[in-house]
C-alpha positions as CSV (number, residue, x, y, z in Angstrom):
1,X,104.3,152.7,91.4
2,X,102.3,150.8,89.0
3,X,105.8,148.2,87.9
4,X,106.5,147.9,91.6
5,X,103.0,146.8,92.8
6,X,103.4,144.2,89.5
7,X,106.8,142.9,91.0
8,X,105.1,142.6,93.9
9,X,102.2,140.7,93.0
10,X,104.6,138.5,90.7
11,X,107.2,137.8,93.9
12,X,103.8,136.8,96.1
13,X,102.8,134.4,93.0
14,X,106.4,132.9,93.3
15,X,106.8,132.6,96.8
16,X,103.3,130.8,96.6
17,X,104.5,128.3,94.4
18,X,107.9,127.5,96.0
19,X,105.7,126.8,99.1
20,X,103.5,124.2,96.8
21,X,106.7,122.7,95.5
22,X,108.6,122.2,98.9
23,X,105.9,120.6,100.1
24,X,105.9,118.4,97.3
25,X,109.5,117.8,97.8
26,X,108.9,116.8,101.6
27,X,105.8,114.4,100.4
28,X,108.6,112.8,98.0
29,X,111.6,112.4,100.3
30,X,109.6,110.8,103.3
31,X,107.9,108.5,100.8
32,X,111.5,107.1,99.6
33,X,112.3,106.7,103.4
34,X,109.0,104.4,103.9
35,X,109.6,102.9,100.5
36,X,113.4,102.1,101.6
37,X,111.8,99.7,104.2
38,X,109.5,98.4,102.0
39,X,111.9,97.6,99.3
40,X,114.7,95.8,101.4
41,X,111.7,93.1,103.1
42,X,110.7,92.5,100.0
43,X,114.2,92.6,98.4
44,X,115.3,89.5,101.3
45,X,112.3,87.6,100.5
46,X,113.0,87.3,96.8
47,X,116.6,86.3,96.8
48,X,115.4,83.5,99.3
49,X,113.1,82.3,97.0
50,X,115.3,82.4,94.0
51,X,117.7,80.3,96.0
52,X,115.3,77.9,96.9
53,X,114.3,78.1,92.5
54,X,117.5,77.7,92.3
55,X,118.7,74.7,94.5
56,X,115.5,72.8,93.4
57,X,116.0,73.1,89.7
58,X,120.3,71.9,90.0
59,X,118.6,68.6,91.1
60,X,115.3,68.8,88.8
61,X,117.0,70.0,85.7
62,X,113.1,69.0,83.1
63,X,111.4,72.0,85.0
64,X,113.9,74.4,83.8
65,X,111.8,75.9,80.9
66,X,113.5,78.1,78.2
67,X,111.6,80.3,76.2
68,X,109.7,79.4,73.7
69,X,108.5,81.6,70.7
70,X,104.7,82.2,71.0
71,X,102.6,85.4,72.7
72,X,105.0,87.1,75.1
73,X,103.2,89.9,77.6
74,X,104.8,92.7,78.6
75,X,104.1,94.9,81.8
76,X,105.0,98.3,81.7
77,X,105.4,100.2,84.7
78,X,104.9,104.3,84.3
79,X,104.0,106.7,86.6
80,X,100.2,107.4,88.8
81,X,101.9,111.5,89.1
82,X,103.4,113.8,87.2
83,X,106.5,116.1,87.8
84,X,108.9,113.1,87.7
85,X,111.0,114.3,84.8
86,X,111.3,112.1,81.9
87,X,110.2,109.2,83.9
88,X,107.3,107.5,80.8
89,X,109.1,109.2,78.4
90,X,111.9,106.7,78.9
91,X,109.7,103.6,79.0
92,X,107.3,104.9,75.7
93,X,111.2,105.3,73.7
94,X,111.6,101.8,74.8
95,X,108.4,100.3,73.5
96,X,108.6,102.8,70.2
97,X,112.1,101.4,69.6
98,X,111.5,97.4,70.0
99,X,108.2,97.7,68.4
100,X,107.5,94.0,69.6
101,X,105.6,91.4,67.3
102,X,101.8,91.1,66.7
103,X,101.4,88.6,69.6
104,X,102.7,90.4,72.1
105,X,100.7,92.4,74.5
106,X,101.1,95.0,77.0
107,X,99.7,95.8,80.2
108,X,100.1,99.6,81.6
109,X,100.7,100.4,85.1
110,X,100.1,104.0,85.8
111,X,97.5,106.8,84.5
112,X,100.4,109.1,83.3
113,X,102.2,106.4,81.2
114,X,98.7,104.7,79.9
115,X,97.4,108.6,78.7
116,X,100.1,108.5,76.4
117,X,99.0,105.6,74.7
118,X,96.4,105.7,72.2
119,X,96.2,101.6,71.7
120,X,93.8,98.9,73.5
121,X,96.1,97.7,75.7
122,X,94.8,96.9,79.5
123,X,95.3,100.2,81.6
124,X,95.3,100.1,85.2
125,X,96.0,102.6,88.0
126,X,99.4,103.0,89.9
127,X,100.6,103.5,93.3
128,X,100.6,107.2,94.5
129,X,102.2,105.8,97.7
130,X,103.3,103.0,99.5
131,X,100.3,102.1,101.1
132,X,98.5,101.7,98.0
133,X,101.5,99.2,96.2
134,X,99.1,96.0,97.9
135,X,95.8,97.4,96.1
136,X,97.9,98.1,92.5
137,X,99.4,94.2,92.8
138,X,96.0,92.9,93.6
139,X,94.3,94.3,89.9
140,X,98.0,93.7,88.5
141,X,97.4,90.0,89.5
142,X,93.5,89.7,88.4
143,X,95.2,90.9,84.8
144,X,97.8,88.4,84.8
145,X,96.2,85.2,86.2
146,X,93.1,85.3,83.3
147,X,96.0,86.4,81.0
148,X,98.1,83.2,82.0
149,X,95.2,81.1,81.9
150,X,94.6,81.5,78.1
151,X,98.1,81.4,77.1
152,X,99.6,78.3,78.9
153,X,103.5,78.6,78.4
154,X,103.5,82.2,77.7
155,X,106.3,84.7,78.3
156,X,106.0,87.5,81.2
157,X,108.2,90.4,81.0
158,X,108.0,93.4,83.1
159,X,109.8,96.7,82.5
160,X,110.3,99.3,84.9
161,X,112.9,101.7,86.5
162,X,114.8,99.6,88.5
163,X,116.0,101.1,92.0
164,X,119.4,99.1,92.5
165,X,120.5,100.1,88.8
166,X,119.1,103.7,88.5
167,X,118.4,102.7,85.0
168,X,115.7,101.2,82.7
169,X,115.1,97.6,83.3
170,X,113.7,94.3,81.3
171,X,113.4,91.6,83.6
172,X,111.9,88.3,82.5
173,X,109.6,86.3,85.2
174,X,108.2,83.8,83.1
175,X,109.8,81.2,82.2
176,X,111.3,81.4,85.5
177,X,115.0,81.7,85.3
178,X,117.9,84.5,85.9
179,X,118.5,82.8,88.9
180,X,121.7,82.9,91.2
181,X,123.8,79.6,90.8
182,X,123.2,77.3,93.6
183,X,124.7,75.7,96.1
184,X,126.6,72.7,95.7
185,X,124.8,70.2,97.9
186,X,125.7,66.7,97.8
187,X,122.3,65.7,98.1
188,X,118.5,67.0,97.0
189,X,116.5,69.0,99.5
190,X,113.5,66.6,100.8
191,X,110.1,67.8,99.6
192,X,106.7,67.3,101.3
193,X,105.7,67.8,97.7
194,X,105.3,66.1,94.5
195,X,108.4,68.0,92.2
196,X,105.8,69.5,89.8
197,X,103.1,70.5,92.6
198,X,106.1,71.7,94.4
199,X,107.9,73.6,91.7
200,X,104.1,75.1,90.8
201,X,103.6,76.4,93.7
202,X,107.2,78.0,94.1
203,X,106.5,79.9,90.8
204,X,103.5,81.0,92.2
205,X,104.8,82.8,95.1
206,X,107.9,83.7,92.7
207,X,105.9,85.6,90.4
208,X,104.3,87.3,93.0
209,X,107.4,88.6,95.2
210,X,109.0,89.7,92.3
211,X,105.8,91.6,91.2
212,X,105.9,93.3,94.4
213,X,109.4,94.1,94.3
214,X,109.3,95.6,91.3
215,X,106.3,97.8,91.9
216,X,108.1,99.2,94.9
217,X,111.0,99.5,92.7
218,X,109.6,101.6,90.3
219,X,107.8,103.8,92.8
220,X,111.0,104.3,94.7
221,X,112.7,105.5,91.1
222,X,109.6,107.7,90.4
223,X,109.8,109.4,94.0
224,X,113.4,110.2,94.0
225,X,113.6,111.6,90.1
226,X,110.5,113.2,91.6
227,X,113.0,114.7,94.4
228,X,115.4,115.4,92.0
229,X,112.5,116.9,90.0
230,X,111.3,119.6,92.7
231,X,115.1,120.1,93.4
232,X,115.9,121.4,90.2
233,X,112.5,123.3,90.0
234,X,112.9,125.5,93.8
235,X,116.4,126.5,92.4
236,X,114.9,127.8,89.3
237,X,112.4,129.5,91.2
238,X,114.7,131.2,93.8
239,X,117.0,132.1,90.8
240,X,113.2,134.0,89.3
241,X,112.3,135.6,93.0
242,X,116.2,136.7,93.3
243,X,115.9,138.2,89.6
244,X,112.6,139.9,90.1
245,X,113.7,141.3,94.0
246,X,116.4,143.0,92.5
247,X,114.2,144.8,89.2
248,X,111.6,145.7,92.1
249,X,114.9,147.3,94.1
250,X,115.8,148.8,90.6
251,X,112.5,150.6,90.6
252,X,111.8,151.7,94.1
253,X,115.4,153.2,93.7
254,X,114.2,154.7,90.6
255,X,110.6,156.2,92.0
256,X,112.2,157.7,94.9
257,X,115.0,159.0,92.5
258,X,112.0,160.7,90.6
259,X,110.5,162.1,93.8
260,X,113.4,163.5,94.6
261,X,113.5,165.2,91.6
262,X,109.7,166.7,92.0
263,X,110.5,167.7,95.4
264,X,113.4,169.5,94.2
265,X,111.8,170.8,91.4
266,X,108.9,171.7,93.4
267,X,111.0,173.8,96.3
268,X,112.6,175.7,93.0
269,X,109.6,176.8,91.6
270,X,107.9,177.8,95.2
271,X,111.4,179.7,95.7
272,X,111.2,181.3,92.2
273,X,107.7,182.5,93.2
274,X,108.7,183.5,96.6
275,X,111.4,185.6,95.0
């Protein structure tokens, strides 16, 4: 009776943490449905700028930086949660196996990835959800504008789990460029702007969509490997609960087997007495 009421108690413990784990995997999948809607507006509004980059710099060809070598920053997108699979451990292989120079730096999105770190790079909090992607870009922005402002001409890099790709992503914003070619146009758009106050400006709100996009990005990556994640974990756990069902089956068959046997053995004894 003993084993059975510990199969018991063990399917209970089980059955508790499947509900946990579903409700996790709910959390996740409607969060990549809000982030879907999130990503594609902000998706639109960077290929529209990049073709505005674009057409601009085919007609004002002295803007078009290339990169220079001098301090390059890197920004490093990990995880705010856990039970994403190997999510930071992807991005940490990354920055063991380029082992960039002595002046580049590193900024560390998310309080998973940054714990793994022991170095003094600048650690800031992720985005649980959605909702909270506006707050993250704000601090993200803080970090890079006093950043920027002591190294003029400085290279901006920002590595994440890309969405479109499924796979680990280095995309360079500054110098801007990876742009799409631009359309021929037999004459230059007319600007309200002086080219450099105009071309400013652009990078300005350049930098800033494709932060965003890339922080919704990465959380949309995180979510669905988090999916994927609880997925893998409920069909472990059902394969446990099946497992331990059928040993508690195993032993109720085998304590009514032995009762049996003492009623049987009982009735024999009370009819040898009887006798």
């Amino acid at each position: 009776m003993s084993r059975r009421r510990e199969f018991a108690r063990r399917l209970e413990a089980l059955t508790e943490i499947a509900g946990i784990m579903s409700a996790m995997k709910a959390l996740a999948l409607m969060e990549t449905r809000i982030l879907r809607d999130f990503l594609d507006c902000q998706q639109g509004m960077l290929a529209s700028i990049e073709t505005a980059a674009a057409d601009f710099l085919a007609w004002h060809p002295e803007f078009a930086a290339t990169p220079e070598a001098g301090p390059e920053l890197y920004v490093l997108l990990g995880s705010e949660q856990g039970f994403c699979g190997d999510y930071n451990e992807v991005l940490l292989s990354w920055l063991r196996a380029q082992a960039p120079g002595a002046s580049a730096q590193h900024i560390v999105v998310g309080q998973r990835m940054a714990a793994r770190l022991n170095d003094k790079s600048v650690q800031l909090a992720g985005a649980s959800v959605a909702d909270e992607v506006p707050a993250v870009l704000q601090a993200l922005s803080a970090q890079l504008r006093q950043w920027l402002s002591a190294h003029p001409g400085a290279g901006l890099s920002v590595l994440y789990h890309c969405e479109a790709s499924g796979s680990l992503r280095l995309r360079r914003l500054l110098p801007l460029g990876d742009l799409p070619a631009p359309a021929p146009t037999p004459w230059p758009a007319d600007l309200n702007l002086a080219p450099a106050e105009f071309f400013a400006a652009l990078s300005g709100h350049y930098l800033y969509a494709a932060l965003n996009a890339v922080l919704y990005s990465a959380l949309m990556t995180e979510n669905r490997q988090r999916l994927a994640h609880m997925e893998n974990a409920l069909h472990k756990l059902d394969e446990d609960r099946l497992r331990l069902q059928r040993q508690a089956n195993a032993q109720r068959q085998e304590d009514i087997t032995e009762e049996i046997e003492i009623i049987q053995l009982s009735a024999q004894m009370l009819a040898g007495t009887g006798s």
